[in-house]
N, C-alpha and C positions, 0 to 999 in steps of 0.2 A: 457650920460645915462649909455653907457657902463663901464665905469669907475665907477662908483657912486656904482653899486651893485657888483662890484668885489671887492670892499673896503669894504664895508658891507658885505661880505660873510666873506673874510679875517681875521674881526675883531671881529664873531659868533664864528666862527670853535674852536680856541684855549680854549675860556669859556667852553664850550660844553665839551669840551674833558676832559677837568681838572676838572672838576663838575665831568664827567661820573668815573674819574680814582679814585676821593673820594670816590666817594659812595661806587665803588667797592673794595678801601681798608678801608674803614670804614663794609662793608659786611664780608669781609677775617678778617678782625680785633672779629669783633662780632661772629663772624664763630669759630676762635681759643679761643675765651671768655670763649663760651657756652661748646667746647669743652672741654677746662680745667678745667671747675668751673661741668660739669655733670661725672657721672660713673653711670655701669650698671653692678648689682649683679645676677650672672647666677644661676638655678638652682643647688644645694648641693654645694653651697659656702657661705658663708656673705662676706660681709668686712668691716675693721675696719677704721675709717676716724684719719687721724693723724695730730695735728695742729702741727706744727714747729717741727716733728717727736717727739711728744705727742700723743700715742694714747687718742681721745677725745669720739669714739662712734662705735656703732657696730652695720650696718643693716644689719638684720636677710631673711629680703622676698626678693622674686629677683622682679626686674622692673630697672626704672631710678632712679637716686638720683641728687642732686645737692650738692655742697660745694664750699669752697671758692677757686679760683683758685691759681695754684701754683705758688711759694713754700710755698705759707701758710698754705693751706692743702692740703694730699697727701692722696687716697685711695687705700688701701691696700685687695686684693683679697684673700681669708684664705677658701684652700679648706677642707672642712669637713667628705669627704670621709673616709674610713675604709683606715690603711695602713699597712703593714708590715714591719717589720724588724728585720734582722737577726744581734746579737751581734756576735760581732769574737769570734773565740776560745777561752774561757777561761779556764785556770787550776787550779784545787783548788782540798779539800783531804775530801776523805771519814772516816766514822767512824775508822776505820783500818789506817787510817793515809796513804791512795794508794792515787798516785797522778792521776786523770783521767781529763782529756778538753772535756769541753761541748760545745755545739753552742747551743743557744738559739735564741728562734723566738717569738715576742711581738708583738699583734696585738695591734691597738692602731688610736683614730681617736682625731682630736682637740673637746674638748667640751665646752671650754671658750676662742672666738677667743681674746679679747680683754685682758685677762692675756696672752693668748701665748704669743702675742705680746709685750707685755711689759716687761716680764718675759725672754724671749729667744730673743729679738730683740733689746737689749743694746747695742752699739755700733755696729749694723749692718746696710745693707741701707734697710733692710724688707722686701730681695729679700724673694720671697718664696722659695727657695733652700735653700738660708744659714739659713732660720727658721727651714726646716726642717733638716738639719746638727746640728744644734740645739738639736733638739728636741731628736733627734737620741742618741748623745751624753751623753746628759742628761739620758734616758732613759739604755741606756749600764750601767753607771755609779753604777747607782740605782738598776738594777736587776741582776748585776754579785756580786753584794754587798751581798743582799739577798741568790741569789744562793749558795755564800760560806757557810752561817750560817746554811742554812739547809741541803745542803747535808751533812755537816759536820757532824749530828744526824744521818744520815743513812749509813749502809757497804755497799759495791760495789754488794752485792747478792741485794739489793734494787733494782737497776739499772738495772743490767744484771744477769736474772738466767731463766734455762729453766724449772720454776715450777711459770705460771702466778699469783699464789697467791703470793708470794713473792715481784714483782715489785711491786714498790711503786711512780712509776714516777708522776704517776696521781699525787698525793696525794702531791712531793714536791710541783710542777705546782702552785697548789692550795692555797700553805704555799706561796708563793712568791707572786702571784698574789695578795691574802687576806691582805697583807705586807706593797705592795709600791700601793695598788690604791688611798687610800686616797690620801697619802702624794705627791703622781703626779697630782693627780687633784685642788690637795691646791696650790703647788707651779705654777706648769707650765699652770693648763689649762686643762691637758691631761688625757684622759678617757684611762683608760688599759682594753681592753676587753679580751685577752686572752693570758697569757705564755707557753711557750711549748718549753722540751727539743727537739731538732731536731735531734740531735747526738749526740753520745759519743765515745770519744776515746781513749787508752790508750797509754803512751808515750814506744817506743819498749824497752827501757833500765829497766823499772818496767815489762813488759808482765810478766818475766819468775818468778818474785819474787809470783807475784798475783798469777800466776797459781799454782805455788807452795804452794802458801797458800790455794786456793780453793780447790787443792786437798786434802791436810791436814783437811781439813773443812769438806770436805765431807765423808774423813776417818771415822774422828770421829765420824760425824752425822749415818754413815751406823752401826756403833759399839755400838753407843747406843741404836738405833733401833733394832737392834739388841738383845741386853742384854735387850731391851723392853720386845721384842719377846719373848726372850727365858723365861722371869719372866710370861707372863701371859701365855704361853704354859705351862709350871710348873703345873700353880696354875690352867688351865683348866683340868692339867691332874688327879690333885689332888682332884677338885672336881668332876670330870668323875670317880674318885677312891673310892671315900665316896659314892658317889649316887649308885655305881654300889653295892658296899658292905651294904650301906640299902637296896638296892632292893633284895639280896641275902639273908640277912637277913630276910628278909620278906616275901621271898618265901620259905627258910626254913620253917619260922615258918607256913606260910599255909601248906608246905606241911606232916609236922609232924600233924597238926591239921586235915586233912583228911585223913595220915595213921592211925591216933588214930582211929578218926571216923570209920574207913574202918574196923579196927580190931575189935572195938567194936563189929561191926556190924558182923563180922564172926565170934568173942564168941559167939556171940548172937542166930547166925545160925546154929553154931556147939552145942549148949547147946538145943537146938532146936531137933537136930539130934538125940540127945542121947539121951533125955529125949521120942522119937518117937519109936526108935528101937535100945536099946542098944550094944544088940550084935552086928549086921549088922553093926554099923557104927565102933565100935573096930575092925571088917573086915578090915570095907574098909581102917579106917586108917592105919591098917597092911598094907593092899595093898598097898598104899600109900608110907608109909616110905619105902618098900623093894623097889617099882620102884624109887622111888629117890636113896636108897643106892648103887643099882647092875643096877645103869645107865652107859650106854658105857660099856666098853670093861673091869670093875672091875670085882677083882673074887676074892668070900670070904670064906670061911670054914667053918663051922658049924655044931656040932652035932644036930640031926635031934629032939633031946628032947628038943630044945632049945626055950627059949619064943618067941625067934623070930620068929620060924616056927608054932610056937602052932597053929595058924589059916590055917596051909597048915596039917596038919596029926590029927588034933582034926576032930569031927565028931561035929557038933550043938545040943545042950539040943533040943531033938525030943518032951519034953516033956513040953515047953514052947512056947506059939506061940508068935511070937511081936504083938505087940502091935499097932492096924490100929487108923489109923485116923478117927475120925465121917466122913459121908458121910453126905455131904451138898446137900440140894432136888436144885434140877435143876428148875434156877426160871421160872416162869410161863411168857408167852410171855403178 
């Protein structure tokens, strides 16, 4: 009896085991299936599904995806973040023909994963490095290109001068960006959100020619300003000269117009006088001209029968009274 179930035990175990070792590598099998044939799209990224390195499709939403397992299809992770990048030095010529190097800085996010891909990912394995080595390159290419044509329209004062209305940086930026966005988002994919000169510098072998010129420059500009200056000081002084000479004019003429009046008006009261008391006021005007003529410290000679004295040694017609004024009655209150 003992025997009988040690051979029946003997002859379970080995099924058992070989059964249990399938299943578990038919499990491990289906385990690397699922594995292979799913991918998982994370927030601010898509990816693009590539059949036989074809891209064939682009999911946008994050969650799980399924495909077909590799090498038939490959998913590819395209991250959509904002990136930067700086171009190396380049050197190119301003309006003035001066050789200056810029470094430029490109802001720039993928916005069509599925041309990136095709477009920059030709003969690569679609690491995401070498896409964006790619993209990089591509992007240098295109906007040092740009950069030459327009700096070339503007002098080195654009650039560098200490009068901010002058710099014009903004304004290439702008010219460059307006330039290559299309034409990067047709080719590659690539959305250009922002150019920017980052630096500038000049090679030391031109410093001293430039500066030389700038100062020349600014000669000149001080000299015209100058002979500006001096033409409309001129001409303010010349109308300061006219105005002052009407105004002069003009106050002559009021004031001959109120010596008139003014004399009038003392014919008027000396005709007045005389016509009141004749003699009396041929007195007085006697008295009059002798203190005007023997004023101060003059001394004149004169015989004593002279018309001039007539009014100091005559006696007054005793037999003539002058002549009153009516008496006006004192008005009644």
């Amino acid at each position: 009896m003992s025997t009988e179930n040690t051979v029946t035990t003997s002859n379970v175990t080995p099924w058992g085991s070989y059964i249990l070792r399938i299943a578990i590598g038919v499990f491990l099998v289906a385990l690397l299936l699922a594995y292979g044939m799913s991918f998982q799209v994370n927030e601010g990224t898509q990816t693009v599904v590539t059949r036989f390195d074809r891209p064939v499709r682009t999911v946008e939403k994050a969650g799980l995806y399924w495909k077909l397992p590799w090498p038939i299809e490959k998913a590819h992770s395209i991250d959509m973040r904002k990136r930067i990048f700086n171009t190396p030095q380049a050197s190119t010529l301003t309006k003035e023909q001066y050789s200056i190097q810029l470094l430029t800085y490109v802001v720039w996010k993928v916005a069509d994963p599925l041309l990136y891909l095709e477009s920059l990912g030709r003969g690569e394995t679609f690491s995401e490095q070498a896409l964006i080595r790619s993209a990089e390159k591509a992007l240098e290419g295109v906007v040092v290109d740009s950069e030459n044509r327009f700096v070339g329209n503007y002098s080195l004062s654009s650039l560098v001068s200490t009068n901010e209305k002058e710099i014009c940086a903004e304004e290439i930026e702008q010219n460059i960006l307006r330039e290559i966005k299309d034409s990067i988002r047709k080719d590659y994919g690539i959305d250009v959100l922002q150019v920017g000169i980052k630096r500038m510098s000049v090679p030391e072998t031109n410093m001293k020619t430039i500066l030389e010129s700038m100062r020349a420059e600014r000669v000149k500009l001080a000299s015209e300003l100058k002979a500006k200056g001096d033409k409309d000081a001129d001409k303010i002084k010349k109308d300061a000269d006219l105005k002052a000479e009407e105004l002069q004019t003009a106050g002559r003429m009021e004031a001959g117009k109120i010596i008139g009046e003014a004399e009038q008006e003392a014919t008027r009261i000396d005709a007045k006088a005389n016509s009141f008391a004749p003699e009396f006021y041929s007195f007085w005007r006697s008295m009059q001209t002798l203190r005007n003529t023997l004023n101060g410290n003059a001394t004149i000679v004169l015989r004593n029968d002279n018309e001039f004295f007539k009014m100091l040694f005559e006696e007054p017609n005793k037999g003539e009274a002058p002549a009153s004024a009516p008496v006006q009655p004192a008005p009644v209150p």
